[in-house]
C-alpha positions in Angstrom: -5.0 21.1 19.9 -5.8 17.4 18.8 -9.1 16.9 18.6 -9.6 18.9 21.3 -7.0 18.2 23.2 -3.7 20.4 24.2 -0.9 19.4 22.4 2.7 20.6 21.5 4.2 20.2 18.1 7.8 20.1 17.3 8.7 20.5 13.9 12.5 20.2 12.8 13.5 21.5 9.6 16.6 20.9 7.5 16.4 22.1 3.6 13.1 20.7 2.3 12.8 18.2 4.2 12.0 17.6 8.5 9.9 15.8 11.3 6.4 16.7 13.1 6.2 15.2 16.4 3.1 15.5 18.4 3.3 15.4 22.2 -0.1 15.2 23.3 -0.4 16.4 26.8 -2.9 14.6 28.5 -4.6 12.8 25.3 -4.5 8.7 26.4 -1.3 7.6 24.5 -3.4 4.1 23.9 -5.6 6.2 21.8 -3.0 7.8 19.8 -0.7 5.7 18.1 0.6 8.6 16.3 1.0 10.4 20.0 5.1 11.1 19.5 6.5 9.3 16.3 8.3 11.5 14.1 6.3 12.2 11.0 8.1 13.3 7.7 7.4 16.7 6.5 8.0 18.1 3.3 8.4 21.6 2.9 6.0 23.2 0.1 7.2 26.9 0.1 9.5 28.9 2.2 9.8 33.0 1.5 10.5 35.7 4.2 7.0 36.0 5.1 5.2 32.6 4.6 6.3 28.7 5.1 4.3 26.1 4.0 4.6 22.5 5.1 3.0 19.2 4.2 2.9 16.6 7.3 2.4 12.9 5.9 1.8 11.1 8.7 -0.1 8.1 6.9 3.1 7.4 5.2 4.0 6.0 8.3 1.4 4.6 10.0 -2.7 4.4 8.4 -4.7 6.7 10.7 -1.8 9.1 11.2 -2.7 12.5 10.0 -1.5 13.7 6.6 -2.0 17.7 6.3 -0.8 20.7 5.3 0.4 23.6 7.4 0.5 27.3 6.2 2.6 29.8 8.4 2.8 34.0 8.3 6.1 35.3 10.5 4.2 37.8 12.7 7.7 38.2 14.4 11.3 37.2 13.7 11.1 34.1 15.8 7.3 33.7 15.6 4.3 33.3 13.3 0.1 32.2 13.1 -0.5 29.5 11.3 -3.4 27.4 9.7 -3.7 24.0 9.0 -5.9 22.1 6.7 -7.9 21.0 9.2 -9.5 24.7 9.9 -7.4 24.8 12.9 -5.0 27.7 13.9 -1.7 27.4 15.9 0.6 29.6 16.9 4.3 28.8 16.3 7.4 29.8 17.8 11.1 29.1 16.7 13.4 28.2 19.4 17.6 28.5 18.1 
């Protein structure tokens, strides 16, 4: 969720380096002027149980969240995850 809101993330990776893209289901994109911009990420720590990835959204635009995202593979194409923010999202790789 954003604030609150429904939202789906998609997150491309290549090595240590990808995108976050928010699409923020029925959020007011005047509201949001981080509502689908592709925001870098860096990858912190990648092992066959955890990922962890740091969004920085404010380098691209001041207000856009910057944020770190910690993931546990409950699956081989799925895992929980926690974000700085106290919030907790599920994830789910699509090939």
């Amino acid at each position: 969720k954003a604030r609150g809101w429904p939202a789906d993330v998609e997150i491309k990776i290549s090595g240590d380096r990808g995108t976050y893209v928010a699409h923020l289901g029925h959020h007011k994109a005047a509201n949001s002027p981080c509502r689908d911009r592709n925001l870098p990420v860096v990858v912190q720590q990648c092992t066959a149980d955890e990922f962890v990835l740091r969004v920085l959204g404010e380098t691209i635009l001041e207000g856009c969240p910057t944020f770190t995202a910690r993931f546990k593979r409950t699956g081989p194409d799925t895992a929980e995850g926690t974000i700085s923010r106290g919030e907790t999202v599920t994830a789910r790789r699509e090939r």
